[in-house]
C-alpha positions as semicolon CSV with decimal commas, in nm:
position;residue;x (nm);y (nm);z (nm)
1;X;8,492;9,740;8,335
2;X;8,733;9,480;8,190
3;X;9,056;9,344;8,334
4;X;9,251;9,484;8,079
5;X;9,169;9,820;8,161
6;X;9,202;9,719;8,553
7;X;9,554;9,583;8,453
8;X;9,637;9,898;8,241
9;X;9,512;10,108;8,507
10;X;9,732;9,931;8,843
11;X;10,040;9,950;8,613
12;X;10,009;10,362;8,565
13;X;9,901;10,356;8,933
14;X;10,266;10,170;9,015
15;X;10,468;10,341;8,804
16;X;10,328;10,631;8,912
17;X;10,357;10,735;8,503
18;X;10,172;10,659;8,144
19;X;10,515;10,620;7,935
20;X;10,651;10,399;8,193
21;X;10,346;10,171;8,229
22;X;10,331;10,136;7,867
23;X;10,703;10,037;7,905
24;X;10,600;9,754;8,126
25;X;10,290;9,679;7,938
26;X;10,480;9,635;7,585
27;X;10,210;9,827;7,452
28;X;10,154;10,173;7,310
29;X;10,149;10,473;7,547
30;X;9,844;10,657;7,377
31;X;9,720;10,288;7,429
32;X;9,757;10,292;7,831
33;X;9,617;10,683;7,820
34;X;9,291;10,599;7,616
35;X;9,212;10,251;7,828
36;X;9,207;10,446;8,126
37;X;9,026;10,754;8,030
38;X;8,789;10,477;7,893
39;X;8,709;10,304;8,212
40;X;8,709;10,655;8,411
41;X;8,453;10,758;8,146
42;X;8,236;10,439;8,227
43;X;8,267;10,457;8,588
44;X;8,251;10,866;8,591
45;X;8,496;10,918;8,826
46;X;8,856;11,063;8,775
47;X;9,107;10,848;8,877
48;X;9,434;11,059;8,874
49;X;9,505;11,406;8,976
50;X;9,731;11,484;8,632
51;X;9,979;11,751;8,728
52;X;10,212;11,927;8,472
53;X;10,461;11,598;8,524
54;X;10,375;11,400;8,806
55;X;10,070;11,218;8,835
56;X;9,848;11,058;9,152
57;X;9,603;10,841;9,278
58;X;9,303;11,043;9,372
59;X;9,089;10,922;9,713
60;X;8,828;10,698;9,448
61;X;9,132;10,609;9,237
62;X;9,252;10,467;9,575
63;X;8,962;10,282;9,672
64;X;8,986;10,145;9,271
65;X;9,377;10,035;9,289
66;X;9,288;9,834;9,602
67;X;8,979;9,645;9,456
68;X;9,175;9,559;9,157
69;X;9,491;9,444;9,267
70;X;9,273;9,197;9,481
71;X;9,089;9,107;9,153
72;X;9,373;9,071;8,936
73;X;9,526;8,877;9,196
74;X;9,187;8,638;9,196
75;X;9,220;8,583;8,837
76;X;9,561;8,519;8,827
77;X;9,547;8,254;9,085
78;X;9,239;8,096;8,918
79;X;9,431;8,085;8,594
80;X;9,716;7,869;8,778
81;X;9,441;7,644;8,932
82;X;9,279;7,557;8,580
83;X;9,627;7,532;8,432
84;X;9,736;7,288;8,721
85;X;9,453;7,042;8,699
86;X;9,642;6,902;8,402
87;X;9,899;6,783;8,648
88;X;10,232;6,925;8,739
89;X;10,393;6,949;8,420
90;X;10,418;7,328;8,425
91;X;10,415;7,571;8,716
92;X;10,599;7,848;8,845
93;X;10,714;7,891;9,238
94;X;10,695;8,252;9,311
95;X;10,891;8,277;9,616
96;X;10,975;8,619;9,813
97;X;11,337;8,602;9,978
98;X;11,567;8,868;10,188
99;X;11,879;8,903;10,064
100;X;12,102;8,756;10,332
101;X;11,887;8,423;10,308
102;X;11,854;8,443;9,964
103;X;12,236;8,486;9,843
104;X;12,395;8,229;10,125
105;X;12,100;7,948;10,174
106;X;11,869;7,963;9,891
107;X;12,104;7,888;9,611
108;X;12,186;7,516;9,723
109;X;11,808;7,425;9,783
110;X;11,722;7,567;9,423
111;X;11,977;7,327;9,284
112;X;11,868;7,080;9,441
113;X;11,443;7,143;9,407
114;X;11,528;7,191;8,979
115;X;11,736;6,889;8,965
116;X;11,413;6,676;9,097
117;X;11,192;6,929;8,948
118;X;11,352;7,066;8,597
119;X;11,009;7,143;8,396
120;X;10,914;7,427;8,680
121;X;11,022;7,751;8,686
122;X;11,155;7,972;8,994
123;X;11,060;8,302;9,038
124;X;11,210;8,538;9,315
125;X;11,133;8,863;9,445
126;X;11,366;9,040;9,700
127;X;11,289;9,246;9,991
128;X;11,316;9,238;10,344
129;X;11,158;9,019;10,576
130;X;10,908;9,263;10,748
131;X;10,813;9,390;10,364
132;X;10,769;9,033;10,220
133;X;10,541;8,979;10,531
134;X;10,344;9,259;10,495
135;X;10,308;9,200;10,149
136;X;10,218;8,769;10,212
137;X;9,901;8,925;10,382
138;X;9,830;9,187;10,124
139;X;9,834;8,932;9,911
140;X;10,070;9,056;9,697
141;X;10,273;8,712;9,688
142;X;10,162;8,405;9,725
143;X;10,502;8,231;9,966
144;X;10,790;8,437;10,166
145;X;11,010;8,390;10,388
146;X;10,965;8,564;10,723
147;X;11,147;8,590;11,091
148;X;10,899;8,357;11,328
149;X;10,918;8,629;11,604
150;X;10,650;8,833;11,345
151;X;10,438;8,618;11,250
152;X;10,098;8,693;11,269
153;X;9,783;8,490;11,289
154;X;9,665;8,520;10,957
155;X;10,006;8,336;10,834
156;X;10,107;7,995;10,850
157;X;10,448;7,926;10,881
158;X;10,714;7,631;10,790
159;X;10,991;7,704;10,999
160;X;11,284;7,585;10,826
161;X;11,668;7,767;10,941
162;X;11,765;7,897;11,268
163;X;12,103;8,139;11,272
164;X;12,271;8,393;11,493
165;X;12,319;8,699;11,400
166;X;12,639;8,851;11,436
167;X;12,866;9,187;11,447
168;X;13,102;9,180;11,175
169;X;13,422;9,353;11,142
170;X;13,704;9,362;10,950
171;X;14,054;9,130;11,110
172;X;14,199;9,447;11,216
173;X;13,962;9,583;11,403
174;X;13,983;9,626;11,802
175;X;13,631;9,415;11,818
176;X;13,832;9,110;11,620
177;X;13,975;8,935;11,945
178;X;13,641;8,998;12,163
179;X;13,464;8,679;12,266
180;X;13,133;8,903;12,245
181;X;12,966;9,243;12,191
182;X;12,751;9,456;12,427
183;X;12,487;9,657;12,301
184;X;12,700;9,997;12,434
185;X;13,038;9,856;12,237
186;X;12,833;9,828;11,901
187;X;12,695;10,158;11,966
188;X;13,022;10,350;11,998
189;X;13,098;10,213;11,595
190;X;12,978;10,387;11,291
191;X;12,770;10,139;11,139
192;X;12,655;10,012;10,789
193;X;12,331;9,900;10,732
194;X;12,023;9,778;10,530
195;X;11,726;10,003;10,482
196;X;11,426;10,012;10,708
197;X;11,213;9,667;10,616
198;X;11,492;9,388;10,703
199;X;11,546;9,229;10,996
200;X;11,892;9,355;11,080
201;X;11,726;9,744;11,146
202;X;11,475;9,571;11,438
203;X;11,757;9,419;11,547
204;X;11,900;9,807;11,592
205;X;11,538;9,929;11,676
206;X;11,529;9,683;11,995
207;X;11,844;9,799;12,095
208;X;11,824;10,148;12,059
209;X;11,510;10,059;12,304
210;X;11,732;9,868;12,563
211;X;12,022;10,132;12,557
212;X;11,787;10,457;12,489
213;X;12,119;10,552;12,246
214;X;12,077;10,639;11,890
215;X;12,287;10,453;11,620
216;X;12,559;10,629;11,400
217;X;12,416;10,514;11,079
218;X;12,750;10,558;10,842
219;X;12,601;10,365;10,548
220;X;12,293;10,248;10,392
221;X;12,343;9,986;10,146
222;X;12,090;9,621;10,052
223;X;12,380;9,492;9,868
224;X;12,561;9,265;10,115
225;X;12,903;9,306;9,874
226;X;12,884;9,649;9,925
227;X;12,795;9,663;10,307
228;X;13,143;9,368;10,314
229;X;13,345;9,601;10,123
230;X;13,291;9,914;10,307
231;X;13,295;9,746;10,647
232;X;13,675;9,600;10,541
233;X;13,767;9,914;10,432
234;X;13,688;10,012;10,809
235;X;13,405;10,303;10,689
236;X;13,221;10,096;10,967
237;X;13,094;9,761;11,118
238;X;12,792;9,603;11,025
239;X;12,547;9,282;11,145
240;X;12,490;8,973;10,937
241;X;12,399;8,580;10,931
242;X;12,678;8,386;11,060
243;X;12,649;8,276;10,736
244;X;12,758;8,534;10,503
245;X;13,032;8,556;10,643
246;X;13,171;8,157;10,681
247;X;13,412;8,241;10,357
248;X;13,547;8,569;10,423
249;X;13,891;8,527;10,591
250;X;13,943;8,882;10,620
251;X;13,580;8,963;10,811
252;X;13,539;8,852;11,214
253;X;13,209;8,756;11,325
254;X;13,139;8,810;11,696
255;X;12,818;8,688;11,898
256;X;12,654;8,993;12,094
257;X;12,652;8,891;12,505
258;X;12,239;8,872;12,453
259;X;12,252;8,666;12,145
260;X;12,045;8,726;11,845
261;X;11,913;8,409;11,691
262;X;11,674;8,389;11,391
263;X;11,413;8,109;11,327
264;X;11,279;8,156;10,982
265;X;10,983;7,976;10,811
266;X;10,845;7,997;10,457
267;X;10,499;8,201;10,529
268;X;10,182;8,172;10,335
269;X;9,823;8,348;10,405
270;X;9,515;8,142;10,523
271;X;9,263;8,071;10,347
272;X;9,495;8,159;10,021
273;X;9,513;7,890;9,704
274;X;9,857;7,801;9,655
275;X;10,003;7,652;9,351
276;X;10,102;7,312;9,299
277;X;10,437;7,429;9,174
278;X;10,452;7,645;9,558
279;X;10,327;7,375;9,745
280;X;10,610;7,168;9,570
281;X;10,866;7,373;9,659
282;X;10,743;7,382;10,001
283;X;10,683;7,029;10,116
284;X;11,052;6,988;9,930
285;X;11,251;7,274;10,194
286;X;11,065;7,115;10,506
287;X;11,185;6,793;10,402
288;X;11,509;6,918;10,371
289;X;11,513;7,110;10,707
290;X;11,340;6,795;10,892
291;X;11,618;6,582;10,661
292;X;11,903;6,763;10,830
């Protein structure tokens, strides 16, 4: 078993597809067929149930795909360990980021970590806060950031921004001149939204649970530009950052009565190696929070 049939055989496992693993290889399809019919072959199991176009992870291939994502992963991170004993000369921060965070914060501090840093590179990966958790202790990535209220022990955290969150409508709107926002008000508004995975839905899960109500879910949208423009256009309101908003003279943030406040903190696993490139960028935002 070698890890380039491992990797040949996660990346048909993920794409769920031979042509488009190849694709993401840069390598031959007959290429990605024959490594893994090789290392089925050598282990004697079958590792896909190949239907006429569609093809799955049987219960062993299962058991395989987690094994070698966790070995791949190993090997990875040992590579960046050998590489980084020559010093920090090279390195790459691999950083997961929601979108709200990552459009309206993020930017700034990257300027400002390359300008004192220019030989490293930054590498992001978007999702929502609850998936970049989830997939911190998978270890899937190595650094994320996460909402402190779901933390879990086998995390540490850097806590490094606290923000409200806040309804958002467009000027015209009958919410515009409110001081605040029940949880009944918001309910009685069509409303546009991020998928399932970022922190705005719990926000909507905890108060479906307080009211018993079920949302009008108008929209489902994670671009933020296209959640602004339909919520101007008065399709429905929506719930952001108080920051994503601050330059939009045309959108109204209003506090709910129970405010929602966020604390989040750049999350790593115990007991996982982090680069010196991460732990750079790291020690440089919790400077910069404690800084300001």
């Amino acid at each position: 078993m070698e890890s380039r049939q491992l990797r040949h055989f996660v990346e048909v496992a993920v794409q769920k597809s031979f042509t488009k693993a190849a694709k993401q290889l840069h390598i031959a399809q007959p290429a990605v067929s024959k490594s893994v019919k090789n290392l089925e072959d050598e282990i004697g199991i079958p590792l896909f149930a190949r239907e006429e176009r569609t093809i799955q992870l049987t219960e062993e291939g299962k058991r395989l795909f987690a094994h070698a994502t966790s070995i791949l992963n190993q090997m990875e991170q040992a590579v960046l360990e050998m590489e980084e004993l020559k010093g920090l000369k090279t390195g790459r921060v691999r950083i997961g980021l929601p979108s709200m965070v990552g459009s309206f914060y993020f930017p700034e501090q990257f300027v400002a970590f390359k300008k004192k840093y220019p030989q490293l590179e930054l590498s992001i990966y978007e999702a929502g806060t609850t998936r970049i958790r989830d997939d911190i202790r998978e270890g899937n990535i190595d650094l994320g950031t996460i909402v402190m209220d779901d933390a879990t022990e086998d995390l540490i955290t850097h806590p490094f921004l606290r923000e409200e969150m806040m309804v958002v409508v467009p000027d015209s709107h009958p919410f515009a001149s409110l001081s605040s926002i029940s949880y009944d008000q918001l309910l009685t508004e069509p409303l546009v939204l991020f998928k399932e995975g970022y922190y705005q839905r719990n926000i909507i899960h905890k108060i479906e649970q307080a009211t018993g109500r079920s949302p009008h879910i108008a929209f489902e949208t994670n671009q933020i530009s296209m959640a602004k423009s339909l919520t101007r256009k008065g399709l429905g309101i929506t719930i952001f950052l108080k920051m994503v908003i601050s330059e939009d003279s045309d959108l109204v943030g209003i506090p709910f009565e129970t405010p929602f406040s966020l604390t989040l903190a750049l999350s790593h696993r115990k007991g996982t190696y982090l680069s010196k490139a991460n732990k750079a960028f790291l020690s440089f935002l919790v400077n910069q929070h404690v800084n300001h």
